[in-house]
Backbone as JSON Lines, residues from 0, in Angstrom:
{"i":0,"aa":"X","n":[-6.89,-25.83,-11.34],"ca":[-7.42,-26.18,-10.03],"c":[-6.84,-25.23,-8.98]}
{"i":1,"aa":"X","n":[-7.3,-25.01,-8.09],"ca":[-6.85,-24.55,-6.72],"c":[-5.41,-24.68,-6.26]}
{"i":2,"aa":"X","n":[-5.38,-25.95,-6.48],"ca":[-3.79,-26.34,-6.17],"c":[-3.08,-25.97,-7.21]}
{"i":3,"aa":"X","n":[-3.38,-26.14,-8.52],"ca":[-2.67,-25.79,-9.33],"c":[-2.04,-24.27,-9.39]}
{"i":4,"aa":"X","n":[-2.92,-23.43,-8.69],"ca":[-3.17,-21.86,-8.77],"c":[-2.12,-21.87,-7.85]}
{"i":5,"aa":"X","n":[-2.04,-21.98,-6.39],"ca":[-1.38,-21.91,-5.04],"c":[-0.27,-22.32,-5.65]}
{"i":6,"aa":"X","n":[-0.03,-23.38,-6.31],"ca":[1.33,-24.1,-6.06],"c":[2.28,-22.46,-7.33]}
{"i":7,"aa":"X","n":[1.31,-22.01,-8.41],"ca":[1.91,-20.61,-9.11],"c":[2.23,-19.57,-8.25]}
{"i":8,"aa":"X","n":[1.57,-19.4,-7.23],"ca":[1.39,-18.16,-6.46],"c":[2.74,-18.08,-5.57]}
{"i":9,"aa":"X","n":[2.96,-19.69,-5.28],"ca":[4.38,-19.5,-4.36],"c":[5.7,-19.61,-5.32]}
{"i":10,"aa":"X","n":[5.48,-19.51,-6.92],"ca":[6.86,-19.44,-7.8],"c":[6.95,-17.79,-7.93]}
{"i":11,"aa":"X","n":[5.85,-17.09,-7.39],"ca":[5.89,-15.71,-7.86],"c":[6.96,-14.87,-7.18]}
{"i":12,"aa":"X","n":[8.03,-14.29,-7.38],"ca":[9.03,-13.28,-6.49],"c":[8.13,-12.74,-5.67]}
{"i":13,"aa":"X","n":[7.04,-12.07,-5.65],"ca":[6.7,-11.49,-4.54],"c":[5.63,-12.62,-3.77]}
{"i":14,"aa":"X","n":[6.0,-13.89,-3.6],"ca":[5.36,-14.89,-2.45],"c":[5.43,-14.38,-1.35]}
{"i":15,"aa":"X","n":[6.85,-13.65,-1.09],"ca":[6.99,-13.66,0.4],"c":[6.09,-12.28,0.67]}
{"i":16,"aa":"X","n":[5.49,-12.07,0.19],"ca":[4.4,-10.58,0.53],"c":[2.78,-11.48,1.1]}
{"i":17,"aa":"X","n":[2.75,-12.7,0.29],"ca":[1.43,-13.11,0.44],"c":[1.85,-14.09,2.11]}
{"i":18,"aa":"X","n":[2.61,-14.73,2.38],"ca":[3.22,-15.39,3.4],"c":[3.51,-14.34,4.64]}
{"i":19,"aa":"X","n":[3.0,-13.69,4.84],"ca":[3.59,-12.47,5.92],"c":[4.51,-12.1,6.07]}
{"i":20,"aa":"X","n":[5.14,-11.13,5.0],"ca":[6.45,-11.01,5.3],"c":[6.23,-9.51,6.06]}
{"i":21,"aa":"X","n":[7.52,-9.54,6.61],"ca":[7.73,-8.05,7.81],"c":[6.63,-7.97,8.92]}
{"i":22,"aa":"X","n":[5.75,-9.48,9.53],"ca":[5.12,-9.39,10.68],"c":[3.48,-9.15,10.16]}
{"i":23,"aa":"X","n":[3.37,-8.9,8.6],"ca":[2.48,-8.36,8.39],"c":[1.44,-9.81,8.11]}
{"i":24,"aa":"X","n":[0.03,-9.42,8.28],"ca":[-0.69,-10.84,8.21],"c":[-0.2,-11.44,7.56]}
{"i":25,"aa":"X","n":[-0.55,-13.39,7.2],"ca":[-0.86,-14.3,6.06],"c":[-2.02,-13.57,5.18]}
{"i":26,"aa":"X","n":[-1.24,-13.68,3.86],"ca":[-2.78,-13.88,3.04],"c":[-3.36,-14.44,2.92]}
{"i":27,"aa":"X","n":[-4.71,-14.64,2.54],"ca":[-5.73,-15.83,2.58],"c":[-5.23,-16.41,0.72]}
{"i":28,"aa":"X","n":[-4.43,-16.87,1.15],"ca":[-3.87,-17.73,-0.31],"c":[-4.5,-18.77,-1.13]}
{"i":29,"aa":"X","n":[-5.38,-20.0,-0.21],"ca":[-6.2,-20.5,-0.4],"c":[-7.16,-19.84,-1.15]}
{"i":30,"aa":"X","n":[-7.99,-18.36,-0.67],"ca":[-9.12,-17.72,-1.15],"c":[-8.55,-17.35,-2.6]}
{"i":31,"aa":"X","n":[-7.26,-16.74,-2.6],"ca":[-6.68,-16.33,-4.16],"c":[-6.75,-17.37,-4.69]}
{"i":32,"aa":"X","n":[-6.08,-18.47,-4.75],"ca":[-6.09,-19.99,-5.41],"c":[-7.23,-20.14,-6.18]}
{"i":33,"aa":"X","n":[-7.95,-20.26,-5.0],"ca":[-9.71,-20.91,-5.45],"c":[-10.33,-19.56,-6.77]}
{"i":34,"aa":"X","n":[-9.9,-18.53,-6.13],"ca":[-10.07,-16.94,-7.41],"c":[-9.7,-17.43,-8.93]}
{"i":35,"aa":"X","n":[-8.79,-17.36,-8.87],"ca":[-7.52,-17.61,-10.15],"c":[-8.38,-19.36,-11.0]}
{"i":36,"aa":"X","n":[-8.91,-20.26,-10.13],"ca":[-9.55,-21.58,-10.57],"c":[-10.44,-21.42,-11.4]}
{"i":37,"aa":"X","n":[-11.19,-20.26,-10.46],"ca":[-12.66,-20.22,-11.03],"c":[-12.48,-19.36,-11.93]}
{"i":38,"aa":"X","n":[-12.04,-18.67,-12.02],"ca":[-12.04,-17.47,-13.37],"c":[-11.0,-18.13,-14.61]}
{"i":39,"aa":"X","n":[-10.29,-19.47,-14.34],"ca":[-10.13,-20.06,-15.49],"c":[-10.86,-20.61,-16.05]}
{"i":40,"aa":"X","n":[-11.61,-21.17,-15.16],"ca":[-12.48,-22.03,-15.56],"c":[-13.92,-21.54,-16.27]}
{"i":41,"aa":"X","n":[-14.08,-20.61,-15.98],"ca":[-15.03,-19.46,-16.78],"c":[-14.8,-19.33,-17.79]}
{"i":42,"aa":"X","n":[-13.09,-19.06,-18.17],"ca":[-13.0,-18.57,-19.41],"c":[-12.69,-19.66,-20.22]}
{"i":43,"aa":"X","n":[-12.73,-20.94,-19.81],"ca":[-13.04,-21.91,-20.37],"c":[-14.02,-22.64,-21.41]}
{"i":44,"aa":"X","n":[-14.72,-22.32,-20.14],"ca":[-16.34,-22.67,-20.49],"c":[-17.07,-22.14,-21.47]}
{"i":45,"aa":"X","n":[-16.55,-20.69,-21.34],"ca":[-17.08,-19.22,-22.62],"c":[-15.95,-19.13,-23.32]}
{"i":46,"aa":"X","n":[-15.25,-19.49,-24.05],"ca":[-13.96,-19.48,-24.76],"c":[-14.69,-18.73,-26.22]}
{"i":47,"aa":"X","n":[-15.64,-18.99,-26.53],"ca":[-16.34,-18.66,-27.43],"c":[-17.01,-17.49,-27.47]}
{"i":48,"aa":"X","n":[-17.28,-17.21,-26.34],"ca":[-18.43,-15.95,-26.3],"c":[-17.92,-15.16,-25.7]}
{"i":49,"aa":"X","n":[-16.29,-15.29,-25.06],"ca":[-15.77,-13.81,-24.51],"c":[-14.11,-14.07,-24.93]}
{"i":50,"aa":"X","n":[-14.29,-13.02,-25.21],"ca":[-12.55,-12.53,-25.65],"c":[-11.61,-12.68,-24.62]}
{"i":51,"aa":"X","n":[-12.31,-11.75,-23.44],"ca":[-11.33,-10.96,-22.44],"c":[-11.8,-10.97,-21.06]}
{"i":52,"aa":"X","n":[-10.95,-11.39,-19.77],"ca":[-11.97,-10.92,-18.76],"c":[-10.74,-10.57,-18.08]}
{"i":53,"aa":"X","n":[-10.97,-9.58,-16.96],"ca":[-9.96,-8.69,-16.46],"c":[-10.46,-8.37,-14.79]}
{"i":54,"aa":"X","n":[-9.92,-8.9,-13.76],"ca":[-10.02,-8.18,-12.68],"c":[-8.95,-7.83,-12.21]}
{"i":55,"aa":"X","n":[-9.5,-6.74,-11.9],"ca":[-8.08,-5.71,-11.1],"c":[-8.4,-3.92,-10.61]}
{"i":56,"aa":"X","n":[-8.2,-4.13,-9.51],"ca":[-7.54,-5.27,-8.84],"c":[-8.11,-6.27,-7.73]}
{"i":57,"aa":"X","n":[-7.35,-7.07,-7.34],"ca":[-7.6,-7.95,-6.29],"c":[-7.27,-7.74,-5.35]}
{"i":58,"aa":"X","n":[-8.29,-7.68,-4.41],"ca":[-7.39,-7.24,-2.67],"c":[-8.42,-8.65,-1.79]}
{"i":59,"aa":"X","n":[-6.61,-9.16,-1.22],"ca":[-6.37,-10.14,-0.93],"c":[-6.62,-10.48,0.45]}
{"i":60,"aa":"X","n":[-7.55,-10.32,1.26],"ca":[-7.42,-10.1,2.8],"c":[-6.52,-11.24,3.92]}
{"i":61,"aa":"X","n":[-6.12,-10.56,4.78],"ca":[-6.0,-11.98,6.34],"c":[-6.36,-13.35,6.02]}
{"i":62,"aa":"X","n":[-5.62,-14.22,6.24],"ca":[-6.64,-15.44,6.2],"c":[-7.74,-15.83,6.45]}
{"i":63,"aa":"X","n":[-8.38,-16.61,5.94],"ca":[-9.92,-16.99,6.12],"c":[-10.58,-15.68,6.32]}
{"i":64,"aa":"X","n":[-9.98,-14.31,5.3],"ca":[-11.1,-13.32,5.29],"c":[-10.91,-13.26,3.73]}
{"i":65,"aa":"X","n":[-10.89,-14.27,3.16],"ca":[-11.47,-14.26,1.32],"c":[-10.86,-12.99,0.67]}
{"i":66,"aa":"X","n":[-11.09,-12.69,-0.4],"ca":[-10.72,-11.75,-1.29],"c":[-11.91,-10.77,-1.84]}
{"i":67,"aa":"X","n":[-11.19,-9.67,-2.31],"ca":[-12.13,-8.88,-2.92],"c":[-11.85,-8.79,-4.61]}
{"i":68,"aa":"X","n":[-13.03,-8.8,-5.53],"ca":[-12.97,-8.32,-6.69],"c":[-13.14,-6.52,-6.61]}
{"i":69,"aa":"X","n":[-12.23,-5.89,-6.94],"ca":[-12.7,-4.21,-7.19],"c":[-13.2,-3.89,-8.02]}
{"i":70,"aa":"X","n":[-12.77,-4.48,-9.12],"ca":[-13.69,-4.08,-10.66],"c":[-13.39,-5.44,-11.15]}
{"i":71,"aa":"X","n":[-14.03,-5.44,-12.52],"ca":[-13.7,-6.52,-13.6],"c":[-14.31,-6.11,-14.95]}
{"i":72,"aa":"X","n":[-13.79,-6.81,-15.9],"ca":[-14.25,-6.33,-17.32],"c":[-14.18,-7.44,-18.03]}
{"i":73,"aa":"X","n":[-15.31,-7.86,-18.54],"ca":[-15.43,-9.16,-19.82],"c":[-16.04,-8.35,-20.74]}
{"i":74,"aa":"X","n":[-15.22,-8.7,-21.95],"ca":[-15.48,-8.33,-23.25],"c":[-16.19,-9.29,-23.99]}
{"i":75,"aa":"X","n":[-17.25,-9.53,-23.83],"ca":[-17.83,-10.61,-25.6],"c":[-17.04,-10.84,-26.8]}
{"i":76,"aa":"X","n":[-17.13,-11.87,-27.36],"ca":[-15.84,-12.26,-28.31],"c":[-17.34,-11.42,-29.52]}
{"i":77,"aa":"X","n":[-16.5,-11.4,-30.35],"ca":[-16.62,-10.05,-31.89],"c":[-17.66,-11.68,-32.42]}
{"i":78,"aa":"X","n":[-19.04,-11.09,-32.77],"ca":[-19.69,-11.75,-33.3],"c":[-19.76,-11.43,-34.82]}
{"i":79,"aa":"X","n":[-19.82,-12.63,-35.46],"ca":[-19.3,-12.57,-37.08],"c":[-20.23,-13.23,-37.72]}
{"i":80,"aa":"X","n":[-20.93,-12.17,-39.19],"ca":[-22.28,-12.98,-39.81],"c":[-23.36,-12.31,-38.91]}
């Protein structure tokens, strides 16, 4: 979940980068949260039909200015028979 994601994001050593550290914006932490939810939850859903999914990187904007995907890569899981 969302919360579940946020509440990881602030055990990470570099939290204090997403929290404004040195004056520099908040990150939109919420928008990462909700990121990290949904792309579990994807690979949930397709556990079967994809191996691998990969974004990176993530650029994280200002608050309430959401995130960016730069690239991403899902691999199809190896069909057998």
């Amino acid at each position: 979940s969302p919360d579940e994601a946020a509440a990881m994001l602030g055990e990470l050593k570099a939290a204090p980068l997403l929290n404004g550290f040195r004056g520099a914006a908040k990150a939109d932490v919420p928008a990462l949260a909700n990121l990290i939810a949904k792309v579990s939850q994807l690979a949930a859903r397709y556990r079967s039909e994809v191996s691998e999914i990969e974004i990176n990187p993530v650029l994280v904007h200002p608050m309430g200015e959401g995130v960016t995907i730069v690239d991403a890569l899902v691999v199809p899981a190896a069909r057998t028979g």
